[in-house]
C-alpha positions in Angstrom: 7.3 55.7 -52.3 9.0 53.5 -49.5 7.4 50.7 -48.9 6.5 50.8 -45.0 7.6 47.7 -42.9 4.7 46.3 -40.2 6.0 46.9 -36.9 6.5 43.2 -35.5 6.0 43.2 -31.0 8.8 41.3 -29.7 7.6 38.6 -28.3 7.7 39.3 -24.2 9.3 37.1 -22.5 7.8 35.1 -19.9 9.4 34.2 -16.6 10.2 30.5 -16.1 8.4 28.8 -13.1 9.8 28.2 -10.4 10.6 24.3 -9.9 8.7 23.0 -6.6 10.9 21.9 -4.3 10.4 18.0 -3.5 8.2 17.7 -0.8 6.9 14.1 -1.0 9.0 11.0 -0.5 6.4 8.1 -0.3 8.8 5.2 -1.4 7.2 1.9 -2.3 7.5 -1.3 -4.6 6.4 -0.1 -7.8 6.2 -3.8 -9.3 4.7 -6.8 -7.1 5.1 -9.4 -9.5 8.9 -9.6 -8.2 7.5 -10.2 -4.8 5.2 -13.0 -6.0 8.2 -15.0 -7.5 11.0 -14.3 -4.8 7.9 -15.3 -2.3 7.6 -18.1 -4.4 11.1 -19.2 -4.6 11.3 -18.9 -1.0 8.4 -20.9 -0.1 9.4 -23.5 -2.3 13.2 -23.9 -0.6 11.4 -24.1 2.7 9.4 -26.4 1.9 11.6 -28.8 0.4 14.8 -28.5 2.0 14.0 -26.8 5.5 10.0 -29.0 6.0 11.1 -32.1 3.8 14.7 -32.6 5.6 15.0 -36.2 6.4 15.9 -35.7 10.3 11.9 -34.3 10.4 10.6 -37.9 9.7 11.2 -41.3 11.7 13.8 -43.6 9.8 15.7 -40.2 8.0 13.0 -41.1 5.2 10.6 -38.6 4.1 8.0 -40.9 3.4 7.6 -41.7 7.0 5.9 -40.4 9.6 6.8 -36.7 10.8 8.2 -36.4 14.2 8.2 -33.0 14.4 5.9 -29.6 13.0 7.8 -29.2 10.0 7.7 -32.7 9.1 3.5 -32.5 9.4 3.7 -29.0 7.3 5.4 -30.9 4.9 2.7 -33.8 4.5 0.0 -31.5 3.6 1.1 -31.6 -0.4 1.9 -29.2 -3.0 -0.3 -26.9 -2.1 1.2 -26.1 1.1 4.4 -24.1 -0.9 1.2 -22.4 -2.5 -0.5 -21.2 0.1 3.6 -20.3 1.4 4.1 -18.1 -1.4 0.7 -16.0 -0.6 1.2 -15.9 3.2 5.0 -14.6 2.4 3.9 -12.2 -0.1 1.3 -10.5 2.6 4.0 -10.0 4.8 6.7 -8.8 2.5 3.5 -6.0 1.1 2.8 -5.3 4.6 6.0 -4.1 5.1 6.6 -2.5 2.3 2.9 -0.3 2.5 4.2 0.5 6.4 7.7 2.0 5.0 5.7 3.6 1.9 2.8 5.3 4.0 5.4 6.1 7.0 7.4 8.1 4.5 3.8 9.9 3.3 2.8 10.8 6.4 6.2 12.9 7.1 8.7 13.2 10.0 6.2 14.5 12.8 2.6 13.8 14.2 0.1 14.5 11.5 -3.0 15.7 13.7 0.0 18.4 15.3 1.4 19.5 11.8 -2.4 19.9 10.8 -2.9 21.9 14.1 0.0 24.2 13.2 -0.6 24.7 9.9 -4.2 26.2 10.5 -2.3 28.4 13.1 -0.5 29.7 10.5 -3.5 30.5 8.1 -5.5 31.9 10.6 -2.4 34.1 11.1 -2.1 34.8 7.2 1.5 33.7 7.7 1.9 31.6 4.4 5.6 31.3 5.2 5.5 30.1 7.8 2.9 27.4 7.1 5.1 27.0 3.8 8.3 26.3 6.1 6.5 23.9 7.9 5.8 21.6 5.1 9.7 21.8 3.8 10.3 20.3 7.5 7.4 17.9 7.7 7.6 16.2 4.2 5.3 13.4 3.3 2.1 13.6 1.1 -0.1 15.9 3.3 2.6 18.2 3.5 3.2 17.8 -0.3 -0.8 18.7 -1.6 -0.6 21.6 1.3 2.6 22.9 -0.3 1.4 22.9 -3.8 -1.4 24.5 -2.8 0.1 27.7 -0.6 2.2 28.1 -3.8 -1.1 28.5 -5.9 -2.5 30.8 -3.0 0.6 33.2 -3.5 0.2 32.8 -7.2 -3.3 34.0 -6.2 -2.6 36.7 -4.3 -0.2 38.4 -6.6 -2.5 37.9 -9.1 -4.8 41.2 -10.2 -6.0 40.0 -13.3 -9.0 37.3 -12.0 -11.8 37.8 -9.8 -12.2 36.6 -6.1 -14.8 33.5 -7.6 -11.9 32.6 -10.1 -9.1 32.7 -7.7 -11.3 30.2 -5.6 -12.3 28.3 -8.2 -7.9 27.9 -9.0 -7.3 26.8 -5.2 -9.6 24.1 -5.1 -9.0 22.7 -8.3 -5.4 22.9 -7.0 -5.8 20.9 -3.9 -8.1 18.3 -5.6 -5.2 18.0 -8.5 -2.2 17.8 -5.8 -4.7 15.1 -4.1 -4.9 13.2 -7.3 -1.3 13.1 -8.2 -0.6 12.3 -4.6 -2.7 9.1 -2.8 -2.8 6.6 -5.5 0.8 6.0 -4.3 -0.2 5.1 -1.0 -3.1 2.5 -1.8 0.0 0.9 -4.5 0.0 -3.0 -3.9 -3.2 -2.8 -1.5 -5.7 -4.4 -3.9 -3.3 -7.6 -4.5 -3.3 -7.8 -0.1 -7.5 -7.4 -0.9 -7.5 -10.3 -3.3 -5.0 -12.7 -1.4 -7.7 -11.9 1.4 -9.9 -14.1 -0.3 -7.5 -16.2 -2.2 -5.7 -17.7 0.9 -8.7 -18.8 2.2 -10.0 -20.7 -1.0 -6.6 -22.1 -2.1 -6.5 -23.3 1.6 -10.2 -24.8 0.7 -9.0 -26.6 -1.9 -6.0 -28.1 0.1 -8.6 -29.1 2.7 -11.1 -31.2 0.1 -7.5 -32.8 -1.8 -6.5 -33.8 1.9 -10.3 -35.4 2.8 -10.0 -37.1 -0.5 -7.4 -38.6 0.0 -8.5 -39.8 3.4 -11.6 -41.2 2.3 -10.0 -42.8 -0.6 -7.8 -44.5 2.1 -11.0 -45.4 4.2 -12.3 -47.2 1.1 -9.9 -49.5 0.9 -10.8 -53.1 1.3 -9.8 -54.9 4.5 -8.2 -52.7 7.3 -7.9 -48.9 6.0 -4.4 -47.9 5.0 -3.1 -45.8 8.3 -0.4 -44.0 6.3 -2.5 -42.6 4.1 -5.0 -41.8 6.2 -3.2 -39.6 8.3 -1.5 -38.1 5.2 -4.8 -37.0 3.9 -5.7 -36.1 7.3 -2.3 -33.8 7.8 -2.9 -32.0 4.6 -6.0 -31.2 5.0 -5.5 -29.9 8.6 -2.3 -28.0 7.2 -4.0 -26.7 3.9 -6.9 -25.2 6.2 -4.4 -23.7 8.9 -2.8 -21.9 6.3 -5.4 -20.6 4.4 -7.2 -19.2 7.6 -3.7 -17.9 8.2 -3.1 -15.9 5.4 -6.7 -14.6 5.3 -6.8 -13.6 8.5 -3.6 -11.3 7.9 -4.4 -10.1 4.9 -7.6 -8.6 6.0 -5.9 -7.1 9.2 -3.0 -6.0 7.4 -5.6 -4.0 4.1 -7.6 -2.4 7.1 -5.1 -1.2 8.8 -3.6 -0.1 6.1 -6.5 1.7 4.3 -7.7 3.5 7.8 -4.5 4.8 7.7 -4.9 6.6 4.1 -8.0 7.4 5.1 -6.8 9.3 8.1 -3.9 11.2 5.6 -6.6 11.8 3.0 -9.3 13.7 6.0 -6.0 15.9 7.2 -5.6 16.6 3.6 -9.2 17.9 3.1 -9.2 19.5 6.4 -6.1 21.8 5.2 -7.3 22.0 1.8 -10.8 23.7 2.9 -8.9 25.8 5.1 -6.4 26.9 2.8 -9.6 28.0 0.4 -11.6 29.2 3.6 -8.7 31.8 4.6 -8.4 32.9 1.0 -12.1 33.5 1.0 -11.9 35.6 4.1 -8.9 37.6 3.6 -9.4 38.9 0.2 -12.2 41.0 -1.4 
């Protein structure tokens, strides 16, 4: 008897998915710590060739008296190249999270590409609302993207029920989300901490300058003038700066985070509407 071969199923090929197209272009500085030390080589050339240049103290000597502002920032110690380096590194993050979250939210006005897009759904036009996140670009337009491809997915789909295909929308906005934001709140916390740190570095500046003073104050017989005012200028200089860089660090991590916060409410707005049209169009 012929021994009978078991049929073996070809294995069915399954189509390849498609690549998203690139939608998001936040850019950024993915590594501060180069920052720090280019802010920190800066600050320290300032300080001792542009602040401690002879012609900024009488006699061409910079042990003298300052005659000028830079000559005064230049009394107030080592800490002042300190308290340089963080006040640089604010404004060199600033800019960099106002390129960064200019490219996330996309080449036109948020609150109008939000506007249209819910036009669009309440249309059931997913092309067009698809179109019109190729043209925007950015992180909102990104998760909204991601998502109307899942909601065709969806639609095409006969095999799961109306409660599963919601349940596969959300779960796609909330994972487009996720992969999207953290890039835009990149380098933030270091602005939160220098928030504080200015101000204490700056702190400690003022108390090594009033030491200083009172050190020359103790003196016997007529206090020392130089080195009162010395102590005097770096502690005046020590607590300018650290005010300085606190101040603008808290504006700038404000501003900064309202602004993500704004992105991230446009997101959710779209998101619930993406799931809400699903929901209402389908049975």
């Amino acid at each position: 008897m012929a021994s009978q071969n078991p049929t073996v199923a070809a294995p069915v090929a399954t189509p390849k998915k498609k690549k998203d197209e690139k939608i998001s272009n936040v850019r950024g500085i993915r590594n501060a710590f180069f920052v720090i030390i280019a802010c920190a080589i800066a600050a320290v050339c300032i300080f001792l060739f542009a602040m401690g240049a002879p012609g900024n103290f009488e006699g061409n000597d910079p042990a003298g008296h300052p005659i000028n502002l830079a000559g005064t920032v230049y009394k107030g110690g080592f800490i002042v190249p300190i308290l340089m380096t963080l006040f640089l590194t604010v404004i060199v993050l600033s800019i960099e999270r106002w390129i960064a979250i200019s490219s996330a939210s996309g080449k036109g006005n948020t609150t109008k590409f939000v506007s249209d897009v819910k036009a669009d759904l309440a249309m059931n036009n997913i092309d067009a609302a698809m179109q019109r996140c190729r043209d925007q670009k950015g992180s909102v337009a990104a998760v909204i993207y991601s998502t109307l491809v899942k909601y065709k997915e969806m639609d095409a789909n006969t095999v799961l029920s109306k409660e599963q295909k919601l349940t596969t929308l959300r779960n796609e906005v909330e994972e487009a989300t996720a992969l999207e934001m953290p890039a835009l709140s990149q380098n933030l916390p270091i602005v939160a901490t220098l928030t504080t740190l200015g101000t204490l570095v700056g702190l400690l500046g003022t108390v090594m300058g009033m030491i200083k003073s009172f050190q020359a104050l103790a003196t016997s017989g007529s206090p020392d003038s130089t080195e009162l005012s010395t102590g005097i200028s770096e502690a005046l200089v020590n607590t300018a700066f650290g005010i300085a860089t606190g101040a603008f660090a808290v504006i700038s991590y404000n501003f900064f985070t309202n602004k993500i916060d704004n992105l991230t409410y446009a997101t959710d707005e779209i998101g619930f509407s993406i799931v809400a049209t699903f929901a209402a169009t389908h049975n």
